[in-house]
C-alpha positions in Angstrom: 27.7 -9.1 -93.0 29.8 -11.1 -95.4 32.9 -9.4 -94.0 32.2 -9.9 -90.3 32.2 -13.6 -91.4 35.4 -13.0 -92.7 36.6 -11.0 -89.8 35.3 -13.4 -87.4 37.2 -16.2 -89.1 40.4 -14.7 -89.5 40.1 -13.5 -85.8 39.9 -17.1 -84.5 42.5 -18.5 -86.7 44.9 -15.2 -85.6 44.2 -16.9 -81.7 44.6 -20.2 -82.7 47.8 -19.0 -84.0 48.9 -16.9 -80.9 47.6 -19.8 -78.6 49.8 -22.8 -80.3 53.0 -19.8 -80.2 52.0 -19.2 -76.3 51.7 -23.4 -75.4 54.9 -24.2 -77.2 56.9 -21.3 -75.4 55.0 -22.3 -72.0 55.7 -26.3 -73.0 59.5 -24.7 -73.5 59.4 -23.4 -69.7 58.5 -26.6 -68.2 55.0 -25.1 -67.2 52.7 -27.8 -65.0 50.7 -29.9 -67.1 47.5 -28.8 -65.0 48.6 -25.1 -66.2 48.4 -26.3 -69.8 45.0 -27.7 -69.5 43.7 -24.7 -67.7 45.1 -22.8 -71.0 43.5 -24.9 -73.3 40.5 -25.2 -71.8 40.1 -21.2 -71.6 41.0 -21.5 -75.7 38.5 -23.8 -76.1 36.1 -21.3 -74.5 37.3 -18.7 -76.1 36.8 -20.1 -79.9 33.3 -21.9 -78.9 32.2 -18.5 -78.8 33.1 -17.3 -82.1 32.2 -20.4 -83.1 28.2 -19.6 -81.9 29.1 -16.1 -83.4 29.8 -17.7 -86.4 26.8 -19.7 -87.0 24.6 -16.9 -85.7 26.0 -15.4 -88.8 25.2 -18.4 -91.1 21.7 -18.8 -90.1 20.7 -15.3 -90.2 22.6 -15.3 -93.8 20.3 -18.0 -94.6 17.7 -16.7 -92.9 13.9 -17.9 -94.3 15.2 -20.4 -96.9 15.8 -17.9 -99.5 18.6 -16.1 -100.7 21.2 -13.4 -98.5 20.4 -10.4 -100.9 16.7 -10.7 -100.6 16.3 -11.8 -96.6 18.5 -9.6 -95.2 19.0 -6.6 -97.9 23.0 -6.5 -97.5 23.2 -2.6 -98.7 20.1 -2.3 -99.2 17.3 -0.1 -98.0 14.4 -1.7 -100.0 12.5 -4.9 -99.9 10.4 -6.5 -102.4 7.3 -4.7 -101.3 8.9 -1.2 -101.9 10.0 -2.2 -105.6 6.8 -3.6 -106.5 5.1 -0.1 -104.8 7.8 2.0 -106.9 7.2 0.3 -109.9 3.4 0.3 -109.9 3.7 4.2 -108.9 6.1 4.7 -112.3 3.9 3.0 -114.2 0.6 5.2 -113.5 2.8 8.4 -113.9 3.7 7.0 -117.5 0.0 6.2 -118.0 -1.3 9.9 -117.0 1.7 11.1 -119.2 0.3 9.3 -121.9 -3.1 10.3 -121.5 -2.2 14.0 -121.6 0.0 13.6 -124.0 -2.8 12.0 -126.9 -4.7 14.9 -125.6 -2.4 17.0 -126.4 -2.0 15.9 -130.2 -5.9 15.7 -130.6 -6.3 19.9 -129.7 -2.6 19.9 -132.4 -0.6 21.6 -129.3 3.2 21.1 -129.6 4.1 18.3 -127.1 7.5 19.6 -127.0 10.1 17.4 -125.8 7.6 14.9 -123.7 8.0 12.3 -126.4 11.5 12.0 -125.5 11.1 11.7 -121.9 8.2 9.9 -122.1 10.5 7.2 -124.4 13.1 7.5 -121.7 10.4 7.0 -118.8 9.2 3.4 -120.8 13.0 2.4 -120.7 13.6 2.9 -117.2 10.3 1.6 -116.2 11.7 -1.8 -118.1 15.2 -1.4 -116.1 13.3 -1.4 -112.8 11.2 -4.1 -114.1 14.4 -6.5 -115.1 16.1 -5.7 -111.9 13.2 -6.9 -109.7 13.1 -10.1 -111.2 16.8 -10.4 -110.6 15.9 -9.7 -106.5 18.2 -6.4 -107.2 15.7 -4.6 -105.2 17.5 -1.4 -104.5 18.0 -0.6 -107.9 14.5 -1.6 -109.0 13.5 1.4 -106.8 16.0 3.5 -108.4 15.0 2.4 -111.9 11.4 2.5 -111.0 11.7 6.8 -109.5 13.9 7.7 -112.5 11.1 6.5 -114.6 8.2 8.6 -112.5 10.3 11.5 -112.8 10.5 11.3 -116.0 6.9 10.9 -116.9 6.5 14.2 -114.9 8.9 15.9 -116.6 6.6 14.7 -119.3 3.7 16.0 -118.4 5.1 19.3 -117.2 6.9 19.9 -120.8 2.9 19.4 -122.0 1.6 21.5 -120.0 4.2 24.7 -120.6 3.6 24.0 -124.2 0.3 24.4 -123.7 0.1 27.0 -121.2 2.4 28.8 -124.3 -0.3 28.3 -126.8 -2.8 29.7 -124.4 -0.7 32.7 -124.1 -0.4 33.2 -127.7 -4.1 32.7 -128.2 -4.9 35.2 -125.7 -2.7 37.9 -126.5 -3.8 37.8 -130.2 -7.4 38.1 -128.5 -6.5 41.4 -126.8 -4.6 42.6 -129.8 -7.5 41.9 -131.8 -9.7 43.7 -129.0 -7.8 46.4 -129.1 -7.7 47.2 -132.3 -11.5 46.9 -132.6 -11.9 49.5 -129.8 -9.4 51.5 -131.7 -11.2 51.7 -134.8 -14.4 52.1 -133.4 -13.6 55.4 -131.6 -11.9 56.8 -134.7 -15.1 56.1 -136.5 -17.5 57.4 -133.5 -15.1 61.0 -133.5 -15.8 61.4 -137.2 -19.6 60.9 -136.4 -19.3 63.3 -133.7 -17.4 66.1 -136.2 -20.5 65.2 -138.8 -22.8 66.4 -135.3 -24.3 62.5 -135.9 -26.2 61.1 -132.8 -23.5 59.5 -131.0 -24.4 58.3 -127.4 -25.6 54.8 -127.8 -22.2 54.3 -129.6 -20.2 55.9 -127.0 -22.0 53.6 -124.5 -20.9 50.9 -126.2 -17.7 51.6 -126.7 -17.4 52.3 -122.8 -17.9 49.1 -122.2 -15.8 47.2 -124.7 -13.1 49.0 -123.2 -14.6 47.4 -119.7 -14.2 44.1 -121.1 -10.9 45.2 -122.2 -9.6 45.6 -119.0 -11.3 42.3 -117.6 -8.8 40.6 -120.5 -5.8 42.0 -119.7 -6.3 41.2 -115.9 -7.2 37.6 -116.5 -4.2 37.7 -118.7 -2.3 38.9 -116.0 -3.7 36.0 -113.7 -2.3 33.7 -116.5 -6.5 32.4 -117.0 -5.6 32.8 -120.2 -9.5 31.4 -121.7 -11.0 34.0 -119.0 -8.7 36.4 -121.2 -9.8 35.1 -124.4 -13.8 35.3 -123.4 -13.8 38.9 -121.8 -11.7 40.1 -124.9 -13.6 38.4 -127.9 -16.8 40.4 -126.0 -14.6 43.6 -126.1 -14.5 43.0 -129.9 -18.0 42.7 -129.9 -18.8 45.3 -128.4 -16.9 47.8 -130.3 -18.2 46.0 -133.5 -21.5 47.1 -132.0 -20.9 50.5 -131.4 -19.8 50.9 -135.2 -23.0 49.6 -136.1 -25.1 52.5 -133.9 -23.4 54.7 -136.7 
């Protein structure tokens, strides 16, 4: 807007200019003096207009008693209302990154990197928070979505941490399992050679390698405490059978 004013100022003073060349080259030629005031009066016309254009530009550049930037958002998307929205928004995603990230610390999982981001989410959060009491609106918003996005990032470095542990704790599970089951039949077959009353053991054993499976298809699934249930009862299980010996 600022540089329509200007145009519109230099555009009048570029007419004045041509109109004072034309009147002293028609004042030159003799013209009628009735021919001059017809001239000026169609100037006077003329720059009334951009005159009215002019002030139209003034008034809606003080528009509402308060300043250009804020009224009228001169390259700028955003008003006041979507700061204050974008700010309030960054600040939950900080506070829900916080809360999973104490929760976090209290089971001891490895928080990763979120103490970084959530450090760099706070700062941002205070950059949005500075611009919108400067009436920099625009990058209040900007300030204020870099530091939500951080906060998930956050949350999302905590959660493949622990989705990592998980894994691990599982897969130990199933080792652990396995090797149970493992031993277990071993110690059945010698039974078996002795001509020992092996069934109920067998039985057993039949199903710990059941529960086996179960694990490794939660596993599979990712459910990694569905894995860590069904395989702890495959242990059991086999732990059982030994005992029927």
């Amino acid at each position: 807007m600022k540089k329509n004013i200007l145009n519109t100022v230099l555009f009048s003073m570029a007419f004045l200019f041509v109109f004072t060349a034309n009147a002293g080259k028609a004042n030159a030629q003799s013209q009628s003096n009735a021919s001059i005031i017809a001239s000026q009066a169609q100037l006077i016309s003329l720059l009334q207009q951009y005159i009215n254009a002019l002030q139209n530009e003034i008034r809606v550049l003080k528009g509402g008693g308060g300043s250009y930037y804020y009224n009228n958002n001169y390259n700028n998307d955003y008003d006041k209302s979507d700061a204050k929205d974008a700010i309030e928004d960054a600040k939950d995603a900080i506070e829900d990154a916080e809360d999973e990230h104490d929760k976090a610390e209290d089971d001891n999982e490895d928080t990763g990197d979120a103490d970084d981001l959530l450090d760099d989410a706070r700062e941002a959060l205070d950059d949005a928070e500075d611009a919108y009491d400067d009436k920099d609106y625009a990058d209040a918003v900007d300030f204020a979505n870099d530091a939500q996005d951080l906060a998930n990032d956050a949350i999302d470095e905590i959660d493949d941490d622990s989705n990592d542990s998980d894994d691990n704790e599982a897969e130990d599970a199933i080792d652990e399992a396995r090797d149970a089951i493992e031993d277990a039949r071993d110690m059945i077959e010698d039974a078996d050679d002795d001509g020992d009353d092996v069934d109920e053991a067998w039985d057993l054993l039949d199903e710990a390698e059941d529960r086996l499976d179960d694990a490794e298809d939660a596993y599979d699934d990712e459910d990694y405490d569905e894995a860590v249930d069904r395989a702890e009862e495959a242990r059991e299980l086999a732990e059982d059978a030994e005992d029927e010996l």
